[in-house]
N, CA, C and O atoms as a GROMACS GRO file, in nm:
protein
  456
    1UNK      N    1  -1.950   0.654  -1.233
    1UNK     CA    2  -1.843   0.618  -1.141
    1UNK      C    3  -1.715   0.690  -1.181
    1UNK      O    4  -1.658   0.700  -1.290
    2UNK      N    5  -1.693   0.729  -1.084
    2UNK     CA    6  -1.525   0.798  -1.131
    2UNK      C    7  -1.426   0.731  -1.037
    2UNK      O    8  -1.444   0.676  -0.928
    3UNK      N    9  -1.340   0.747  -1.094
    3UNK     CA   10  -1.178   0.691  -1.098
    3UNK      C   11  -1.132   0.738  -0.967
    3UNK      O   12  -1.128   0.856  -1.002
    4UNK      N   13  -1.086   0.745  -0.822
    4UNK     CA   14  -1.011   0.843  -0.786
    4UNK      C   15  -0.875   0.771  -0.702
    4UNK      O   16  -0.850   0.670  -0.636
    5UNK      N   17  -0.793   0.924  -0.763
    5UNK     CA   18  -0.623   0.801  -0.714
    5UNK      C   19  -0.622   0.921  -0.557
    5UNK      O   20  -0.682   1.029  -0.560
    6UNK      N   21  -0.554   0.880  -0.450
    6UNK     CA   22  -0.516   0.921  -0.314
    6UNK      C   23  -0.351   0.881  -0.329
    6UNK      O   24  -0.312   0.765  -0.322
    7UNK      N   25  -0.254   1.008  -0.354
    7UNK     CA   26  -0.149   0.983  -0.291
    7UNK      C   27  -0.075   0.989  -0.230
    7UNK      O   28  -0.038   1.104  -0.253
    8UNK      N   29   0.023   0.933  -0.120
    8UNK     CA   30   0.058   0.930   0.003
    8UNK      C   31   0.182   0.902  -0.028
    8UNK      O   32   0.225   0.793  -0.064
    9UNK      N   33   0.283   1.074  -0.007
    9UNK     CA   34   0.406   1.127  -0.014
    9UNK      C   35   0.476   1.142   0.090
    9UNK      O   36   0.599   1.149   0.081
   10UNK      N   37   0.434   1.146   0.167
   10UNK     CA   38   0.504   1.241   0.308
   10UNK      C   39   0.555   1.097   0.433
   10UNK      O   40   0.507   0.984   0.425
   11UNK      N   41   0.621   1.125   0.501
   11UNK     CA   42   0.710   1.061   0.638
   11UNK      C   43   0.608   1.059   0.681
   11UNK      O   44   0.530   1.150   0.653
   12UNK      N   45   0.568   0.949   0.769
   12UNK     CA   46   0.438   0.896   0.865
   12UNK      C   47   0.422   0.931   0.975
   12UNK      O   48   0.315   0.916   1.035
   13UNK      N   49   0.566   1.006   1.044
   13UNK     CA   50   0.608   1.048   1.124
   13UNK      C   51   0.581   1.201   1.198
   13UNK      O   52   0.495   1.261   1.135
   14UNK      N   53   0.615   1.251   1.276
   14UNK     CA   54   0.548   1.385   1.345
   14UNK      C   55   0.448   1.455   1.256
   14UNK      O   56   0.452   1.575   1.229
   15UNK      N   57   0.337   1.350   1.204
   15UNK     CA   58   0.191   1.427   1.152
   15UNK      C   59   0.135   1.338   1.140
   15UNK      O   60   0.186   1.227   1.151
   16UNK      N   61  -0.007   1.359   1.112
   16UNK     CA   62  -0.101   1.265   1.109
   16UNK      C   63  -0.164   1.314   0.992
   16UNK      O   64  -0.286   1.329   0.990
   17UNK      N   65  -0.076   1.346   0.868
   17UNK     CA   66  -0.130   1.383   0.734
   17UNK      C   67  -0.159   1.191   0.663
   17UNK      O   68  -0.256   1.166   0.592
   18UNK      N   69  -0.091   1.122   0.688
   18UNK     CA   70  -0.076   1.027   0.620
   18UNK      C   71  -0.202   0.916   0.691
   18UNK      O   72  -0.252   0.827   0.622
   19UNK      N   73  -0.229   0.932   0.790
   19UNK     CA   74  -0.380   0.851   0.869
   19UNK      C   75  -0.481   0.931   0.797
   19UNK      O   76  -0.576   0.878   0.740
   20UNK      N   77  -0.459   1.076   0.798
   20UNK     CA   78  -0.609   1.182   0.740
   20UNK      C   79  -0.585   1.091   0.585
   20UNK      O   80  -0.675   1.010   0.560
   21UNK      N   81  -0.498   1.100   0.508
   21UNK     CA   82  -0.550   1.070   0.323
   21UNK      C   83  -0.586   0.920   0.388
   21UNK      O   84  -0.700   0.920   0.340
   22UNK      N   85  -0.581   0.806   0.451
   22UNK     CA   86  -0.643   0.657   0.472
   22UNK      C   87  -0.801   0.690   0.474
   22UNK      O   88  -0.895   0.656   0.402
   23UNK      N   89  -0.790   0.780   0.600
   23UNK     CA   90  -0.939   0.753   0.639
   23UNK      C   91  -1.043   0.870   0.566
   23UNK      O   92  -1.166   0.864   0.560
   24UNK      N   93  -0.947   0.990   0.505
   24UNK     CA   94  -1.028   1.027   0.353
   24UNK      C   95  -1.073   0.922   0.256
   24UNK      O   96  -1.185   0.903   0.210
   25UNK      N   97  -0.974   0.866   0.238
   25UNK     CA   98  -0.985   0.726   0.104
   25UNK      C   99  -1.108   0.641   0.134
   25UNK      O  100  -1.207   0.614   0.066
   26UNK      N  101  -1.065   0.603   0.278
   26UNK     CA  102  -1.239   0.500   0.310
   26UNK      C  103  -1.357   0.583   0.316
   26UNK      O  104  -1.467   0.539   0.282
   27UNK      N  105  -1.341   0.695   0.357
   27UNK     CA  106  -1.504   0.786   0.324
   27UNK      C  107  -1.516   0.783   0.171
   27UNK      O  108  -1.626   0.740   0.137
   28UNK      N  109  -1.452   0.810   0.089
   28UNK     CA  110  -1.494   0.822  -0.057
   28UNK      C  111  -1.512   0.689  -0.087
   28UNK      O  112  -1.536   0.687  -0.208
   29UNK      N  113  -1.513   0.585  -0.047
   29UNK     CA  114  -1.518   0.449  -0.096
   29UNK      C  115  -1.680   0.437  -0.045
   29UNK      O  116  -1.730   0.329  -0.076
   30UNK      N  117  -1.757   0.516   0.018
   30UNK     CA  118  -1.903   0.509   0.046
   30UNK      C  119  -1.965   0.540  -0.061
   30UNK      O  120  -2.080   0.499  -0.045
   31UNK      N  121  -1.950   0.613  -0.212
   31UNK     CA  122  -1.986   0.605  -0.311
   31UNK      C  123  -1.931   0.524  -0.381
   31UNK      O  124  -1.845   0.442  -0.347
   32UNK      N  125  -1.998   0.551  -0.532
   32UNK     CA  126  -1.942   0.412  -0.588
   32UNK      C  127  -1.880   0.414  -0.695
   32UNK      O  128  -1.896   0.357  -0.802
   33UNK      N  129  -1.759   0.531  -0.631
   33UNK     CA  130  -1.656   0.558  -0.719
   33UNK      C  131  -1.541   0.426  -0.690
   33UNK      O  132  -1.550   0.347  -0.596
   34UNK      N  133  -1.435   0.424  -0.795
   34UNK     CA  134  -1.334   0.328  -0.776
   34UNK      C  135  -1.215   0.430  -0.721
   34UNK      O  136  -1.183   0.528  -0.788
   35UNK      N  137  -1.137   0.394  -0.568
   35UNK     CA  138  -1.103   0.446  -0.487
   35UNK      C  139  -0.960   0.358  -0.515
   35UNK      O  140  -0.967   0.235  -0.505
   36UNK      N  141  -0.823   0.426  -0.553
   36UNK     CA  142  -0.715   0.346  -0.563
   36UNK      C  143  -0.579   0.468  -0.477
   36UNK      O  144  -0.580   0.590  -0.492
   37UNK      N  145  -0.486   0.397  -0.400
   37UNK     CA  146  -0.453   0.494  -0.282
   37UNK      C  147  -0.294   0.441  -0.353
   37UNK      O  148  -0.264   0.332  -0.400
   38UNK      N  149  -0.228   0.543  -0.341
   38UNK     CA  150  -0.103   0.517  -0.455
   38UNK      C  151   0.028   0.558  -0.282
   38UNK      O  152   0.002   0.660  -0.219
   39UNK      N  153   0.128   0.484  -0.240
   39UNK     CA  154   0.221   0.511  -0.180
   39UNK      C  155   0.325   0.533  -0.270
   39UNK      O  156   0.366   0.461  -0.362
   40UNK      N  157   0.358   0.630  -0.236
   40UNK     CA  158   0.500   0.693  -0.322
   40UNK      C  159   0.582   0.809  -0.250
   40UNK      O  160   0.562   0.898  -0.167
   41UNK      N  161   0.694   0.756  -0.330
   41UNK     CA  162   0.852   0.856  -0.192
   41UNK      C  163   0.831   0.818  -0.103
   41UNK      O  164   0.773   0.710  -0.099
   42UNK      N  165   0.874   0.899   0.044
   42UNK     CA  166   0.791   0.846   0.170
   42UNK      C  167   0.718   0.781   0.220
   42UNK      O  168   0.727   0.692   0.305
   43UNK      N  169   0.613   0.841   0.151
   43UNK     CA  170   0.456   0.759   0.187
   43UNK      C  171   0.496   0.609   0.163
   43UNK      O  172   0.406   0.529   0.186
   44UNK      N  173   0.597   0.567   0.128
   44UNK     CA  174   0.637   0.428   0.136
   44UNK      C  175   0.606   0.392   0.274
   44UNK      O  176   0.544   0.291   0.312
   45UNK      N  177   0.649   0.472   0.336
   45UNK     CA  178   0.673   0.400   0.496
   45UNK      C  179   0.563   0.407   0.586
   45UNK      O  180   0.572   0.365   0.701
   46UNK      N  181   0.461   0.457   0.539
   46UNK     CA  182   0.308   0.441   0.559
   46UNK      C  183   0.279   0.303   0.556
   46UNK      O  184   0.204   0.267   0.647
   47UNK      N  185   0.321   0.203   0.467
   47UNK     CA  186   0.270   0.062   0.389
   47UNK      C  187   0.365  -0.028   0.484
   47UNK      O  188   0.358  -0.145   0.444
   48UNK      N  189   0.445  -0.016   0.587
   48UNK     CA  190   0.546  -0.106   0.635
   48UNK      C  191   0.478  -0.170   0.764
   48UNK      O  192   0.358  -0.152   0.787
   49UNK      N  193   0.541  -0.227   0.829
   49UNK     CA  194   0.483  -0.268   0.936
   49UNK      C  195   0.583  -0.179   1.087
   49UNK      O  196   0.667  -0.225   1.164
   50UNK      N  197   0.511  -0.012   1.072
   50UNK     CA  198   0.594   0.068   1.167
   50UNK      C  199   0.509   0.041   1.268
   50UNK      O  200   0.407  -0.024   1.244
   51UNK      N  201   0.539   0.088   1.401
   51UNK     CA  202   0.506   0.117   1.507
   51UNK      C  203   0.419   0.246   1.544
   51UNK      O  204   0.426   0.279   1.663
   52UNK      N  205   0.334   0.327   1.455
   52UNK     CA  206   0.310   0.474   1.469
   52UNK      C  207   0.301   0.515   1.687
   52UNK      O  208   0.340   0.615   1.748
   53UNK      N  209   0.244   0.407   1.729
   53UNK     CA  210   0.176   0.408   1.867
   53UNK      C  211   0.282   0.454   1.952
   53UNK      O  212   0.259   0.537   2.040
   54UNK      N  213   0.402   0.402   1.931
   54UNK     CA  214   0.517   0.407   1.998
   54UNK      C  215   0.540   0.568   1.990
   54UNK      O  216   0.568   0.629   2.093
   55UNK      N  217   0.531   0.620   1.898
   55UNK     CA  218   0.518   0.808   1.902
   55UNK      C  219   0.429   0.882   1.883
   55UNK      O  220   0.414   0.984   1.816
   56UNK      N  221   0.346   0.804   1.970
   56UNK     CA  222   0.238   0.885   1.987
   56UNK      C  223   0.160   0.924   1.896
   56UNK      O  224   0.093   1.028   1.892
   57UNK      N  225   0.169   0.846   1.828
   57UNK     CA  226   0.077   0.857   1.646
   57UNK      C  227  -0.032   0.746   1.616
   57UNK      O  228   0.009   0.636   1.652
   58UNK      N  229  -0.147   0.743   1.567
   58UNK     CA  230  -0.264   0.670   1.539
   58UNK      C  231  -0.185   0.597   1.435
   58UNK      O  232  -0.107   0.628   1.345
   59UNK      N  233  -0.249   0.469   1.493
   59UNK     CA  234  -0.212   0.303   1.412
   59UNK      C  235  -0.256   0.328   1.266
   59UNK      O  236  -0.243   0.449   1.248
   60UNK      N  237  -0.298   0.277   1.165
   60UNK     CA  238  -0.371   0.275   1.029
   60UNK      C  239  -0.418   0.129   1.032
   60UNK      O  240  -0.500   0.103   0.944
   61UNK      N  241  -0.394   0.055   1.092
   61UNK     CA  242  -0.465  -0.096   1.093
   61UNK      C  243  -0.616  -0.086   1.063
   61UNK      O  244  -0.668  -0.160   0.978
   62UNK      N  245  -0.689   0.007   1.133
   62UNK     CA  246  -0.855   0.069   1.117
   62UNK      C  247  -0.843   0.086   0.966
   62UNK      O  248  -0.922   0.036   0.886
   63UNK      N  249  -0.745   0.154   0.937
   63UNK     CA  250  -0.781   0.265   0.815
   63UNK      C  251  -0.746   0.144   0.696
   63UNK      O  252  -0.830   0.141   0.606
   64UNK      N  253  -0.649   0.057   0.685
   64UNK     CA  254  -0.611  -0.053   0.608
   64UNK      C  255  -0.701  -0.114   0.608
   64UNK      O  256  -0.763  -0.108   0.501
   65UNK      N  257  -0.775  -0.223   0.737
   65UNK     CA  258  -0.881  -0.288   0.734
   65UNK      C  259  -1.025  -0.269   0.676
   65UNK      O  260  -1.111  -0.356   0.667
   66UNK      N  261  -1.035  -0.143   0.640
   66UNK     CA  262  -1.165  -0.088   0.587
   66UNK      C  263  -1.148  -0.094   0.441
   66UNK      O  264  -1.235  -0.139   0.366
   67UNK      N  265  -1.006  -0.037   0.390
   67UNK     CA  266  -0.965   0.004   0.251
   67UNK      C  267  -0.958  -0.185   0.200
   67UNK      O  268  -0.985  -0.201   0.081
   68UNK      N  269  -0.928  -0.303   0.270
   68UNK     CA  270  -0.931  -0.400   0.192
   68UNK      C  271  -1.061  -0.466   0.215
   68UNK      O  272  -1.101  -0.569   0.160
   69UNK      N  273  -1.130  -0.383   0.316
   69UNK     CA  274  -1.302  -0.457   0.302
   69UNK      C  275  -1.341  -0.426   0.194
   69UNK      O  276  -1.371  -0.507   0.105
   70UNK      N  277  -1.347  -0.295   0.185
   70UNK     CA  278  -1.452  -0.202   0.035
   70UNK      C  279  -1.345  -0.215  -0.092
   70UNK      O  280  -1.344  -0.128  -0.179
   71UNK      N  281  -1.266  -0.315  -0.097
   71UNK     CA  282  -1.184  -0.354  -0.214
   71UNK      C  283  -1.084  -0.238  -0.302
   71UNK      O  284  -1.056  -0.229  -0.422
   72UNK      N  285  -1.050  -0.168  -0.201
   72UNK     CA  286  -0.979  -0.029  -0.268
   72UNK      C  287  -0.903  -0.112  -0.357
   72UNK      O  288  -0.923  -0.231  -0.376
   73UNK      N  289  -0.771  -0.004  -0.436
   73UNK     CA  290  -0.712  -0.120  -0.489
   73UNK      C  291  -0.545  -0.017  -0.435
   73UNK      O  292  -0.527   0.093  -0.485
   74UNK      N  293  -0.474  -0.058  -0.363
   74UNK     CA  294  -0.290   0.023  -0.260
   74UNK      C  295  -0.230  -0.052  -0.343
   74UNK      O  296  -0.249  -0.171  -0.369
   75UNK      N  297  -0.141   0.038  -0.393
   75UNK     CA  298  -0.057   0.032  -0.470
   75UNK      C  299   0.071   0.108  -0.386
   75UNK      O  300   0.056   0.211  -0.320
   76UNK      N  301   0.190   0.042  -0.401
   76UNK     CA  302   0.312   0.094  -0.370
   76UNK      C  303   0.471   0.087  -0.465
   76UNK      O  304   0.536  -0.017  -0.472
   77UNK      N  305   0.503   0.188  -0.517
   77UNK     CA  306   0.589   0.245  -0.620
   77UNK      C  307   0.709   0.178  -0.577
   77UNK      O  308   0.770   0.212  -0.476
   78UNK      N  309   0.746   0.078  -0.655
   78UNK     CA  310   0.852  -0.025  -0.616
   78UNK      C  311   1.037   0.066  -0.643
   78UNK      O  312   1.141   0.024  -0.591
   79UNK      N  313   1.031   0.144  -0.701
   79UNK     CA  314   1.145   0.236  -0.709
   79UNK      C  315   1.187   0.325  -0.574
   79UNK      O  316   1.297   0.358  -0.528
   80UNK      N  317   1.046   0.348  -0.530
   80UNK     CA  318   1.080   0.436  -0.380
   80UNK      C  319   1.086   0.341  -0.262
   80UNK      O  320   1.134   0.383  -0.157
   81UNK      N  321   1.047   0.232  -0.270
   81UNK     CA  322   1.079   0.138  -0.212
   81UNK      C  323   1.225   0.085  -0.164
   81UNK      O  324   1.285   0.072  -0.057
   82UNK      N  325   1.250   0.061  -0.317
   82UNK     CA  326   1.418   0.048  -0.357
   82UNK      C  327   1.493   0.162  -0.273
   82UNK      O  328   1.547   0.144  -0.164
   83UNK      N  329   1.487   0.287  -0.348
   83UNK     CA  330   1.536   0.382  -0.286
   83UNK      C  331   1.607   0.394  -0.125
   83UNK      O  332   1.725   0.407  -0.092
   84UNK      N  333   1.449   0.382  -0.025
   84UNK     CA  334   1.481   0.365   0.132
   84UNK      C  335   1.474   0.221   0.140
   84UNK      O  336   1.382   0.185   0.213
   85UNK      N  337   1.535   0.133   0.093
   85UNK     CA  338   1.545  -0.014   0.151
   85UNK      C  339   1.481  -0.078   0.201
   85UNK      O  340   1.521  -0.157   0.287
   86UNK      N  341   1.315  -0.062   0.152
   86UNK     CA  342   1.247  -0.132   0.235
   86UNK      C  343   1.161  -0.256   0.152
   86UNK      O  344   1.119  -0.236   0.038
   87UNK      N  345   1.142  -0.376   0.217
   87UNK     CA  346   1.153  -0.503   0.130
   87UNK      C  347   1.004  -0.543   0.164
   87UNK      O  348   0.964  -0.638   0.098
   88UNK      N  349   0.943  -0.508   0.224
   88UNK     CA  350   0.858  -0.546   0.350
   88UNK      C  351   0.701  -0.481   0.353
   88UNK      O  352   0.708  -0.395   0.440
   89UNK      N  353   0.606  -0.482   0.316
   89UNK     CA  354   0.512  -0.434   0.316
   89UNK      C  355   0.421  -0.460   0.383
   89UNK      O  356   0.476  -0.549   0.448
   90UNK      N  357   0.284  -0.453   0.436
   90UNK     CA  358   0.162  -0.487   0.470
   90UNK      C  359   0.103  -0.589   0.396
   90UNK      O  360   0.138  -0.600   0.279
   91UNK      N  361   0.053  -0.636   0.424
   91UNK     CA  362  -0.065  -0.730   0.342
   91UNK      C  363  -0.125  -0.644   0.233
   91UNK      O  364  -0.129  -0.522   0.243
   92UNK      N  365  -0.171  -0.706   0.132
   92UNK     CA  366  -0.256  -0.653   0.023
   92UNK      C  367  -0.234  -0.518  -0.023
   92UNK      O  368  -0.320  -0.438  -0.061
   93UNK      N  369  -0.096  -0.501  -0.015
   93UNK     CA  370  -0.097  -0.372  -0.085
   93UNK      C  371   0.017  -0.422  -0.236
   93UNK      O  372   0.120  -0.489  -0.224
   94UNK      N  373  -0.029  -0.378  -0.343
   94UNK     CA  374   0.037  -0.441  -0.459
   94UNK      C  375   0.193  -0.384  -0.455
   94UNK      O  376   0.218  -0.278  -0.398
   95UNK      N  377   0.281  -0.453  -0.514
   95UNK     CA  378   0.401  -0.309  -0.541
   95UNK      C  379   0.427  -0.328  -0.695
   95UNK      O  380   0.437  -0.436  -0.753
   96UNK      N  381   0.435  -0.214  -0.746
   96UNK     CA  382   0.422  -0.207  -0.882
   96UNK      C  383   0.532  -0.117  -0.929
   96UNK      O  384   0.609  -0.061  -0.850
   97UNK      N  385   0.538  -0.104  -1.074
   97UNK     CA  386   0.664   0.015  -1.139
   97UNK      C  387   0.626   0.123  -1.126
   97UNK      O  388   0.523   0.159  -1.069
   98UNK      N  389   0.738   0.211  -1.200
   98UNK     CA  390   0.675   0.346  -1.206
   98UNK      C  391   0.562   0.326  -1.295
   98UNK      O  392   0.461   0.374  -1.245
   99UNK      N  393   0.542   0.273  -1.406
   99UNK     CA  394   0.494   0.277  -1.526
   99UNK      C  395   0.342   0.259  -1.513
   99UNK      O  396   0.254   0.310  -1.582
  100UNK      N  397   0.329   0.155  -1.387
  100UNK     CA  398   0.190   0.128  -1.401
  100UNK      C  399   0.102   0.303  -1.239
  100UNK      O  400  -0.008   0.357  -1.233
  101UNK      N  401   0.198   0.314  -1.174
  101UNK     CA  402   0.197   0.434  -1.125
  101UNK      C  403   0.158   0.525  -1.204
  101UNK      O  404   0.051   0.582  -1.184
  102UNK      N  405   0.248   0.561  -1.323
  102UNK     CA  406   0.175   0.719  -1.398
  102UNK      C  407   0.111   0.655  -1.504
  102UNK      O  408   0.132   0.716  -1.609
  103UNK      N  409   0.005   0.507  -1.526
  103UNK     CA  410  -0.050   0.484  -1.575
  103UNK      C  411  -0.227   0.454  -1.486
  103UNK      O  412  -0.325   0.422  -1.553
  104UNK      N  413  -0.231   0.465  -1.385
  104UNK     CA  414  -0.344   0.459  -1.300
  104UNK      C  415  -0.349   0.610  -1.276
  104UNK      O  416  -0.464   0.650  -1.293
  105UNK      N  417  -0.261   0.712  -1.243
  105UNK     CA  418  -0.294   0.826  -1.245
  105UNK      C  419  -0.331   0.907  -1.392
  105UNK      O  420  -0.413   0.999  -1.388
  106UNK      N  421  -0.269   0.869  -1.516
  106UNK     CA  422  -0.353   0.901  -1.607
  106UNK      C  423  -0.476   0.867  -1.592
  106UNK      O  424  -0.546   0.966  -1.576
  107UNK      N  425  -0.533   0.770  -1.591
  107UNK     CA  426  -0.670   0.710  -1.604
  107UNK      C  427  -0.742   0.760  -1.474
  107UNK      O  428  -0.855   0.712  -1.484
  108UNK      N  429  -0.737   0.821  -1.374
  108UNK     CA  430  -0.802   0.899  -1.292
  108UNK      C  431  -0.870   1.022  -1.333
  108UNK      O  432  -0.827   1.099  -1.419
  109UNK      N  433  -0.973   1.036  -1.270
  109UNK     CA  434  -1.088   1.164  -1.279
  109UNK      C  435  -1.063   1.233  -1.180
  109UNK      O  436  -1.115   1.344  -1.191
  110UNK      N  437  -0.981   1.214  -1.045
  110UNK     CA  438  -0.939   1.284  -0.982
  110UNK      C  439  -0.826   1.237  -0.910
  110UNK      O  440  -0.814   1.118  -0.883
  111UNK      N  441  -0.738   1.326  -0.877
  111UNK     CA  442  -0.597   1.257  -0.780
  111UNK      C  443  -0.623   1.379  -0.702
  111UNK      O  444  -0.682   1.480  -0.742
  112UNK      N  445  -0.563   1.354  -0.567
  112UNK     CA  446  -0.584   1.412  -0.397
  112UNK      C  447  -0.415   1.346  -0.352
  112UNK      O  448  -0.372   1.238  -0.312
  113UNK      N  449  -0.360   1.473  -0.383
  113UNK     CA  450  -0.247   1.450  -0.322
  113UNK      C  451  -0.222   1.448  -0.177
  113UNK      O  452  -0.295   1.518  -0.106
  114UNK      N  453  -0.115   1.365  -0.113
  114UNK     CA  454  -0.091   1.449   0.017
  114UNK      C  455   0.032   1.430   0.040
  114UNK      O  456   0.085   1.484   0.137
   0.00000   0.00000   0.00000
């Protein structure tokens, strides 16, 4: 079994880079690797409760609902949080320090940035 971290950097906004690393994350969760999806900077605002539909952008509700079936483990970087003011998250996604952040990415066999 290997380790693998997914992390999600980028504005949620005019791309659909941040739906592609979700529904990457739930295909690799079909083996029986341990699949952990890290929000950080931006990619904060992936984890909020936005509207993607309203601009013409695919929901992640699919892509969330799958990642807490197959027990991923979303993590969100409570400093970048801080940063853009946002207090507010999704369900089941943890928010954690930096510390335990570049401590799950040490312990990874692979990280998949985006």
């Amino acid at each position: 079994m290997k380790k693998i971290t997914v992390i999600v950097r980028n504005l949620p906004f005019n791309t659909r880079k941040n739906a592609e690393a979700l529904r990457m994350s739930v295909g690799l969760t079909l083996r029986e690797d341990k699949v952990t999806v890290i929000f950080l900077d931006d990619g904060v605002y992936s984890a909020t409760r936005i509207k993607p539909e309203k601009i013409d952008l695919p929901t992640l509700e699919k892509e969330f609902g799958a990642l807490k079936m197959m027990k991923c483990e979303l993590l969100a970087d409570k400093p970048s949080m801080e940063n853009r003011g946002i207090k507010e998250l999704i369900e089941n996604i943890k928010i954690v320090d930096r510390e335990e952040i570049v401590q799950t990415m040490n312990e990874s066999d692979i990280i998949i940035p985006f």
